[in-house]
Each structure stands twice: as C-alpha cells, then as structure tokens.
C-alpha positions in Angstrom: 105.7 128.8 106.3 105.7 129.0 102.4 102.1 130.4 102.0 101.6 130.6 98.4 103.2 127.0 97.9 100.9 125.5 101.2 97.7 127.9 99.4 98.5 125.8 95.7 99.0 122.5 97.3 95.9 122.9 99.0 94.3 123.7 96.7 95.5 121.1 94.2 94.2 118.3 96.6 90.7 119.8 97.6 89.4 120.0 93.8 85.9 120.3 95.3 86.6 123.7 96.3 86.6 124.3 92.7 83.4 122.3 91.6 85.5 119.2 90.4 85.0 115.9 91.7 86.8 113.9 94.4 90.0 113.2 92.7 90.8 109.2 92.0 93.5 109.2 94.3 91.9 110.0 97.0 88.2 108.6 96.2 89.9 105.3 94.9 86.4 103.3 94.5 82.7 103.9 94.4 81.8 100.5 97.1 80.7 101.3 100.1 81.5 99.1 103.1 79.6 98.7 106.1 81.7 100.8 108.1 81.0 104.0 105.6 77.8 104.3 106.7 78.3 103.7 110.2 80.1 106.8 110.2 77.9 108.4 107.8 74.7 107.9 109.6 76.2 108.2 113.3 79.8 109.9 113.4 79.7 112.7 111.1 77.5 115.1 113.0 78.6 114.7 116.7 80.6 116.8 118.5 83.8 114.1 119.2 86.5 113.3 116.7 86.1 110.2 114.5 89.3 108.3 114.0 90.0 105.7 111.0 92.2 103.3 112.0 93.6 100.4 110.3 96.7 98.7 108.8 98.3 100.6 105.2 96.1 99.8 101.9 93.2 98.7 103.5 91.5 101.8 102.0 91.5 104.1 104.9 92.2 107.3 102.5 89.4 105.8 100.2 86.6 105.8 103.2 87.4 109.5 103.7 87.1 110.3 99.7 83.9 109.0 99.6 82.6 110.4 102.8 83.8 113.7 100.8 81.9 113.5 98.0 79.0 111.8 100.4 79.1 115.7 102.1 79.4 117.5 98.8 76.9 115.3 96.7 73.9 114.2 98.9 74.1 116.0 102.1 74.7 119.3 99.9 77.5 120.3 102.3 79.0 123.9 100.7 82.3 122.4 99.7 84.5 124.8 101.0 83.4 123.8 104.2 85.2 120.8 104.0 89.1 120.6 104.3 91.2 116.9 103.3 95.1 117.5 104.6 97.3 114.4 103.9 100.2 115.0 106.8 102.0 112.6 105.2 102.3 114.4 102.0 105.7 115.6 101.0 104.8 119.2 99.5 102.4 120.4 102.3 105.9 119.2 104.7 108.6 120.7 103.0 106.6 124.2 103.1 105.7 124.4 106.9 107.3 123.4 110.3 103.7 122.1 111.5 101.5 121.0 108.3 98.2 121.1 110.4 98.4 124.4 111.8 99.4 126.1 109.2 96.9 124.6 106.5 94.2 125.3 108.8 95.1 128.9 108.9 95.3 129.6 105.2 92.1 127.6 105.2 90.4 129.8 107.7 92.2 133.3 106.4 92.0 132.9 102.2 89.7 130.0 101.7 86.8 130.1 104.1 87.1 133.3 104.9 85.7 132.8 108.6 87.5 132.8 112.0 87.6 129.7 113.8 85.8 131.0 116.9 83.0 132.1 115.2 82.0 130.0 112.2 78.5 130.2 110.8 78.0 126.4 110.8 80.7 123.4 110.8 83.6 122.5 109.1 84.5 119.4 108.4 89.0 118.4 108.8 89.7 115.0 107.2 93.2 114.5 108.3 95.0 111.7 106.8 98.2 109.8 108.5 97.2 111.4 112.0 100.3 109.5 113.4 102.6 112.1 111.1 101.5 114.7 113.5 103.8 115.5 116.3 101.9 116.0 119.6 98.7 115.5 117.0 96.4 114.6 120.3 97.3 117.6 122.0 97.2 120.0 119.1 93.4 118.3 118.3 92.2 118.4 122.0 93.4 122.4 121.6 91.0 122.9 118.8 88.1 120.9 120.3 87.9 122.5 123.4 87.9 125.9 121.4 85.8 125.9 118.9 82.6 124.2 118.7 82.1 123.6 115.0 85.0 122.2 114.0 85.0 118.6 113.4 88.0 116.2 112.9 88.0 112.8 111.3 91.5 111.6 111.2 93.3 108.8 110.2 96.1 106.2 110.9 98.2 103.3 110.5 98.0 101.9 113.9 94.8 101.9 116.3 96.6 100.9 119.5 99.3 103.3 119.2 96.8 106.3 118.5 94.4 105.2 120.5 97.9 105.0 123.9 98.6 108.7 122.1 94.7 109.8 122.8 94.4 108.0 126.1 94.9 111.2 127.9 94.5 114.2 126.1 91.3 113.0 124.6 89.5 110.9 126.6 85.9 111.0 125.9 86.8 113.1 123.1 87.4 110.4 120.4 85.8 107.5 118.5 87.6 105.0 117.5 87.0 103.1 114.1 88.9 99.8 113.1 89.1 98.9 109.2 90.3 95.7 108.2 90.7 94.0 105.3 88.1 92.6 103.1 86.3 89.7 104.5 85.3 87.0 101.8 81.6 88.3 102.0 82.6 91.7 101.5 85.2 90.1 98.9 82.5 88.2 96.7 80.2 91.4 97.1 82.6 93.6 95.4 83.6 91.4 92.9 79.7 89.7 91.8 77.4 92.2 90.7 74.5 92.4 92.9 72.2 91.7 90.3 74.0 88.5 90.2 73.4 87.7 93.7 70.7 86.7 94.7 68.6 87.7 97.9 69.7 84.6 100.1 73.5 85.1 99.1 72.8 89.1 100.0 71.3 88.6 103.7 72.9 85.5 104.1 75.4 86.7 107.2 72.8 87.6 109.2 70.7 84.4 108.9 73.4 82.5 109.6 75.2 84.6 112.6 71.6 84.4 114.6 71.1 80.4 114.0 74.8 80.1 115.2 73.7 82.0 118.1 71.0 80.0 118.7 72.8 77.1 118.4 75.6 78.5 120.8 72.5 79.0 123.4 71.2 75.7 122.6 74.5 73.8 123.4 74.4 71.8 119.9 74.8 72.4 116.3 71.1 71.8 114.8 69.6 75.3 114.9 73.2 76.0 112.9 73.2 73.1 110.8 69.4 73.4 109.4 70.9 77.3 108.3 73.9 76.4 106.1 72.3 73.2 104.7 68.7 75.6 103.7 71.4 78.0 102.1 73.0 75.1 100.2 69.9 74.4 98.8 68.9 78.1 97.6 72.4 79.4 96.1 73.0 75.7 94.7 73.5 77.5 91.3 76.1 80.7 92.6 78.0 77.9 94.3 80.5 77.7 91.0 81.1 81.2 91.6 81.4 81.4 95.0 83.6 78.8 94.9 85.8 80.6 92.0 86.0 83.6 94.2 86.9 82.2 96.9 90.1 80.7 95.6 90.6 84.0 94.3 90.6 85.1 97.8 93.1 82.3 99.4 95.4 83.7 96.7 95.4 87.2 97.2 93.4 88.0 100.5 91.0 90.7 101.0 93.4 94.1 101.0 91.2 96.3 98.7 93.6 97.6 96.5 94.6 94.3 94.7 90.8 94.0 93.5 91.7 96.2 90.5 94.1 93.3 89.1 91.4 90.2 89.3 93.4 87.5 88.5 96.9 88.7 87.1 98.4 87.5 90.8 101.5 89.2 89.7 100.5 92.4 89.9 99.2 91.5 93.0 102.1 89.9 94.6 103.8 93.2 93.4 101.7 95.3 95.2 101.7 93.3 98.4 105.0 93.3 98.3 105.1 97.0 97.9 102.9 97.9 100.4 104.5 95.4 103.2 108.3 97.3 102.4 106.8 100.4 102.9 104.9 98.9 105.8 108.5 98.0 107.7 110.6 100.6 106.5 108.6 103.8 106.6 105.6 103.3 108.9 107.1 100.9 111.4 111.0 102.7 111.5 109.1 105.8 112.0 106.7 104.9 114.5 108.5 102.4 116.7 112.1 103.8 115.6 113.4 100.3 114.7 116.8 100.1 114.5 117.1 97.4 111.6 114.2 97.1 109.2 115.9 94.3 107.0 115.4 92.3 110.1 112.3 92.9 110.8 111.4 92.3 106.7 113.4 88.7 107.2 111.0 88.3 110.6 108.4 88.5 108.5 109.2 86.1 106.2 109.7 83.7 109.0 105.9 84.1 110.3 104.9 83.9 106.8 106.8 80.3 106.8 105.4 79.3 109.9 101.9 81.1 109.5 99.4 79.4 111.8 102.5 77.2 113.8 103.5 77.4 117.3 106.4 80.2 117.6 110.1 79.5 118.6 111.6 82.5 119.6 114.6 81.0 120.3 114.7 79.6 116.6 113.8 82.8 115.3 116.6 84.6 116.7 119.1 82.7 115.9 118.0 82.4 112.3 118.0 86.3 111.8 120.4 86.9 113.9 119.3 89.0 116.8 118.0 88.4 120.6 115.0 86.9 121.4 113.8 90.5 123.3 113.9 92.1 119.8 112.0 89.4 117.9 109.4 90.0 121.1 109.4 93.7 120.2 109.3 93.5 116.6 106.0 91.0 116.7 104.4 93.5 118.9 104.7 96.2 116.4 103.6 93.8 113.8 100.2 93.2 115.6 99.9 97.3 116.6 100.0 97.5 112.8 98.0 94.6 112.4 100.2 92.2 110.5 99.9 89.5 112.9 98.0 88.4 115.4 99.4 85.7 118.4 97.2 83.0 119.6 98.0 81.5 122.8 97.3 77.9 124.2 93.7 77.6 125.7 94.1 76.8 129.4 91.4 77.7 132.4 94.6 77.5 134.5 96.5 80.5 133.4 100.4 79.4 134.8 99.6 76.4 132.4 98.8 78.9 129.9 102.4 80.6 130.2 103.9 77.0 129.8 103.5 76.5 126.4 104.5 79.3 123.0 101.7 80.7 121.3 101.0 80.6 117.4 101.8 83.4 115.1 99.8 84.2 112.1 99.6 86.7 109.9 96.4 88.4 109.9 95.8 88.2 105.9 96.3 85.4 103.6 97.7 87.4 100.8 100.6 88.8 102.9 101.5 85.0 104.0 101.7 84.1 99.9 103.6 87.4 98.6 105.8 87.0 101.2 106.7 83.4 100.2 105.9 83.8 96.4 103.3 81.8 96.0 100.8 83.7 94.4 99.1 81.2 92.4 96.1 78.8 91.4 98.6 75.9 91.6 99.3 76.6 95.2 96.1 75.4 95.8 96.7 72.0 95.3 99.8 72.0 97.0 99.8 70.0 100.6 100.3 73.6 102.3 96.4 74.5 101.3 95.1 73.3 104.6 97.5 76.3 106.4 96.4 79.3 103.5 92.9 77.8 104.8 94.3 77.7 108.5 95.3 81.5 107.9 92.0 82.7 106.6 89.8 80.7 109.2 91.5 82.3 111.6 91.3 86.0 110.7 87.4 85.4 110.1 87.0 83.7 113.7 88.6 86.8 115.4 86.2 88.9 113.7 83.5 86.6 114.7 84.4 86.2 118.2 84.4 89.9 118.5 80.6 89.9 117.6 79.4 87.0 119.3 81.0 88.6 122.5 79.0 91.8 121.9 82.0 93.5 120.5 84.8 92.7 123.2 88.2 92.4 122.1 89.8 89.0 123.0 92.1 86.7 122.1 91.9 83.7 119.8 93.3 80.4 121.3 94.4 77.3 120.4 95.2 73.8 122.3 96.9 70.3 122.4 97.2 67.6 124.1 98.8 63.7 123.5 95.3 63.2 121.3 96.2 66.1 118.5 95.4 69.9 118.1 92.8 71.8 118.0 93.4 75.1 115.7 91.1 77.4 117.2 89.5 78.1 120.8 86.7 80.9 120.3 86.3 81.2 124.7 82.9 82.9 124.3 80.4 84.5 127.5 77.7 80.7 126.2 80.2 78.4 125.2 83.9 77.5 124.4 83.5 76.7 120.7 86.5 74.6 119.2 87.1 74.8 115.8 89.6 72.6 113.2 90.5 73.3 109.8 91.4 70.4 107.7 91.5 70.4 103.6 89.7 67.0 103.4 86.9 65.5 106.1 88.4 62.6 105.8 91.6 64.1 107.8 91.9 63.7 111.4 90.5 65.8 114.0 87.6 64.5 115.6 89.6 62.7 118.5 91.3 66.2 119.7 87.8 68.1 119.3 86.3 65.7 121.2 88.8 64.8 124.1 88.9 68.9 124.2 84.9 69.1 124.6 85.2 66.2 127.4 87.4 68.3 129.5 86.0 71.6 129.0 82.9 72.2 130.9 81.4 75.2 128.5 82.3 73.3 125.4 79.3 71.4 124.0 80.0 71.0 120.2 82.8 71.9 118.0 83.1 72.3 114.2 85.2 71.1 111.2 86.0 73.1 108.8 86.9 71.6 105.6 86.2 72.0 101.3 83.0 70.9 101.0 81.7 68.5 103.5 78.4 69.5 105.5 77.5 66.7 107.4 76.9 66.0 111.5 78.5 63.2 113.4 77.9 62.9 117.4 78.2 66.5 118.4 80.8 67.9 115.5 79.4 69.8 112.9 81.4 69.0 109.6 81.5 72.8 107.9 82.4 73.7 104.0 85.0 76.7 104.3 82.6 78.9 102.0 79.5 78.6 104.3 81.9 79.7 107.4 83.6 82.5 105.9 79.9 83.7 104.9 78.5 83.4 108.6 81.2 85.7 109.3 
C-alpha cells in the first residue's frame, strides 16, 4: 500500500472533507428521483447495507453525490463522517492490493481519527462499482458484524449478479435498490419546469394507476377510460409539449446522462454508443469473462434489428458466427446488466409455452436507435415507428406490471395465434390484461385481442395503444401512447 498516494487520492475525491461542495462528477445533477428519497427517508439510518443497483449511466454514481451533500447540507452530518471510494478508480488501484481495506484504514487512522470498534456515532461508506471488489460480500459482512456504526451503501452494474454474490454471506443483511432508466414521466419532469406543469400533469400517475386498478377489479375499461379522457380535457393546452417531449424520448430514451444534449441526437448517439462499448468490453468481459466481446457488440446489434421480434437463435448464430449455447449465454448477461429483456409466448399450459421462441427486446429505446444509427426526428415517420413504440411500451409495462403485482418480479409475455399477435400479456393476480401497439388505430389488432380475451378466462378487456386515438369499442380500450406512458 502507497499511503501518501491512497491519503491524496482520497482526499482529492472527498472535497467535503475540506468544506467544498460535492464535486460535478460525482454530484452530476440537482433532480431528485423518486428513489433518492426512498433511501433518504428509509435506508440511510438502518442498520443493513443499502445497495444501488442498476445498468451503467443510469446515474447510479449521481444518487450517491446527492445523498452526499443531502448528509452534509440538510441533515448537518460532520463531513468527515462520510467516506465516497470509487473501486473502480484507477489511482486508488494501482496504489493498494485491496482498495477497500486499505482506504478505510487511512480513513479511520489520519482522517477520522477514530477506531472502528468504537466510533462516537456512524459513518457513512459510499462504495461505488461494488462488483470491482474481490470477495466484496464477505469482506462487507466482516465489517457489519463488527462494528455497529458503520454503514455501507454500495453500488453496481448488475443486481442479479450482486444480489447471487450476497445470497449467502449477507442474507438479511442487504437491501436491494433497482435504478432504471428514465421513464417518460420522470423524462417530461426533468425536462418541463415545474412551474410549467400544471397540478393534473404533476399527480397525474397516481390518478391514473388507481382508476386502472379499479378498472382491473371491475373487469372493464370505464373507471380507466373516464381517467385519461378527464386528463385530456385538463392538460389540453401542455399536450404540444408533451407531445414534443415525447418524441424526444423515442429518439434518445430515458438514460439520464443524454438529457444534457436536448436535441443535438449526435451527441447523444455518441454517448450511447460510448457507454454500450464500455458496457460489453469492460463491465461484461470482466464480470462474465467473455471470451469475444466483438461478438457479443455484433449480438447486440442483431437484437437491436429485431427489437420487439420473435428470436432465432439458430439465425443468430450463424450470422455471427458462433453456437447457439453462446448466443444463450451472452443474452443472459445482457438481461443481468439490463440491456434486454426476453418475453416469452403466453400459454396456461407451460410445455406449449416451451414450443414456441420468445421475443427479445432491448430494455431502452435509445440503445435500439444508436445501435442502428437512427438517431433522428425523421425516423419517426419511417414505417419502423410502430417497433421504437413497441420498444418503449414495453419497458413501461414491465414496470407497471411490477406495481400492479404489488411489486413481484415477473415476466412480460406475448402471444399468437392463426388470428395475429398480440404484443404484450401483462398475467396479473385480477386479470390477464393484453395489450397492442399499433402507430395508427386504424391498424389491425382488434381480432387477435379479442380471440385472445375469448380464450382466456381472466382476460376481460384489452387495450390499444396507438398516437392519439382514445376511444372505446366493445371491450377494447383504444389508448394514446402519451396517456399510457403517464399511467406508468
């Protein structure tokens, strides 16, 4: 261990120590998301470790800068009482054979001053990139079983593999907190000005989320229908700009670090781009050991292609080049990292289930259009418009089927038959709720939603997603794509 480099580089990256602010890079913007203060207000005094999790960029480093300064600036924590150590940081790495261990004793020793075992009130370890940590669980379970007022939020890239990593040393020792990206709410809340908004827009989500409930309960769309339509009426002026940010967001997708560029989409692209490279070749190789990253990268390409479409491994394979047990594996690590997400055919039979592939998607829109350089308003108009909506619809329903199933984790289906498709199967504990996404209403769709209601006993009504129509025929709710992203 170099201590005088560790003591400078520590020191370099906890300002506050000094009196100076969170630093930019760390603190990256002043918007709070939900999840801030749910670890605010619940996580930050208890006992068990509070662990960030979510894919890279989707400001995971940022939610720790700002619970920071939270600490230092309103909860009037002493500063050096609070420690940030980015594992993943090249200087702190070079200068110790375990980054962790030996920044928390030149913490303790020259910093703090105080010996772990008998501090005079808590400390507070933000550890970034958890995942760089060799044996991080065990070495975290040694310190929380040893000293009481030490406590650890942590971050990294991939919640299932940290949380398989916890599963034994700290059971009932961790918490485990998911960030995703943006959805289009929190999207058109960044980027309108809340004195822009006004109060229906604000609360709108959680009007809309009961009356679909209701509605759900009910076994038809009314209770749900009477909600978006009242909305329509009171935000009939902010629809231009809903509407303007919303294509904003089919372009680009909700990662927070593009929202800086606003519409240059090719800094944007650029970015994505960037991040999805580092993504395969740095956090993937080094997780997952891959053996061929360029292969993975051209995998990716291919699910950005097909984004929302049934998948063919054996086309896949032979396309890059590799066996189909390696496309298997490298899909799985894609969805680990949240990239992409599978969506098997809905069947109450499950060796049906297994007869037929399952679709691939990837998670966020603004991936899918880097990836095939499409970055644009003009895309758009294009006949592929009705997928980029496919894409998003379906990231939004798997975060709303993990609410209305009181915050289960399930899959998201989709099914067939000689009638058509129907894009997505939200099996709920009420009602299975079938849901298409076409650009126009006056598309098909109605004959598969309802041949699929007809045959499914727990399905009662299904929606249509499309532009703008809002409109009920029979028992299909006809939904604009604005008003369901907002419900979600």
């Amino acid at each position: 261990m170099n201590e005088q480099e560790l003591s400078t580089a520590l020191s370099s990256i906890n300002l506050w120590w000094s009196g100076l602010p969170v630093p930019s890079r760390i603190k990256k913007s002043d918007n709070r998301r939900k999840i801030f203060w749910e670890i605010a207000n619940k996580r930050l005094e208890d006992k068990n470790i509070c662990s960030i999790t979510g894919p890279r960029q989707v400001g995971k480093t940022t939610l720790m800068g700002q619970l920071i300064e939270f600490q230092v600036r309103e909860k009037k924590i002493d500063p050096k009482r609070i420690i940030y150590i980015p594992l993943d940081n090249d200087l702190l790495l070079i200068n110790s054979d375990n980054a962790l261990i030996d920044c928390l004793k030149i913490y303790f020793d020259y910093v703090l001053g105080e010996v772990p075992a008998k501090l005079k009130s808590k400390v507070y370890v933000y550890l970034d990139e958890i995942q760089s940590l060799p044996d991080w669980a065990k070495t975290l379970k040694s310190y929380w079983d040893t000293y009481e007022n030490v406590k650890f939020i942590v971050s990294g890239s991939s919640h299932t593999k940290l949380y398989s990593d916890a599963s034994e040393s700290l059971v009932g020792r961790i918490n485990f907190m998911l960030v995703l990206p943006f959805k289009f709410r929190e999207f058109l809340e960044y980027n309108v000005a809340s004195e822009a908004r006004s109060k229906e827009l604000e609360f709108s989500h959680v009007t809309l989320r009961d009356s679909l409930k209701q509605s759900l309960k009910d076994g038809n769309p009314q209770n749900f229908y009477k909600a978006i339509t009242q909305l329509h009426i009171k935000v009939a002026v902010e629809l231009p700009i809903i509407k303007k940010q919303l294509d904003s967001y089919l372009i680009k997708g909700g990662y927070p670090g593009l929202l800086e560029f606003g519409e240059n989409y090719d800094k944007a692209l650029e970015r994505i781009r960037t991040d999805l490279e580092l993504t395969v070749y740095k956090d993937i190789h080094k997780i997952f050991n891959t053996r061929n990253s360029e292969d993975l990268m051209a995998l990716l390409l291919l699910v950005a292609n097909s984004s929302g479409q049934k998948i063919n491994y054996t086309k896949l394979s032979q396309t890059i080049g590799i066996d189909k047990r390696t496309v298997t594996d490298y899909l799985s690590y894609t969805n680990l990292l949240f990239l992409t997400q599978e969506s098997p055919f809905y069947k109450t039979n499950k060796f049906k289930q297994a007869e037929k592939n399952g679709k691939i998607y990837l998670l966020d829109v603004g991936h899918r259009n880097a990836l095939l350089g499409k970055m644009n308003k003009e895309m758009l108009k294009e006949d592929e418009a009705g997928l980029v909506m496919q894409t998003v619809v379906f990231g939004h329903a798997s975060r709303l089927r993990f609410y209305l199933s009181n915050y289960t984790e399930h899959e998201i289906f989709y099914w067939e038959d000689n009638t058509g498709e129907v894009d997505i199967v939200l099996d709920l504990p009420i009602i299975v709720l079938p849901i298409e996404v076409k650009r126009k209403s006056g598309e098909k769709g109605m004959a598969a939603l309802q041949r699929f209601i007809e045959e499914n006993k727990k399905s009662k009504w299904g929606i249509i997603i499309t532009q703008d129509t809002l409109k009920i025929e029979k028992n299909i709710l006809f939904l604009p794509l604005w008003a369901f992203l907002l419900t979600c």
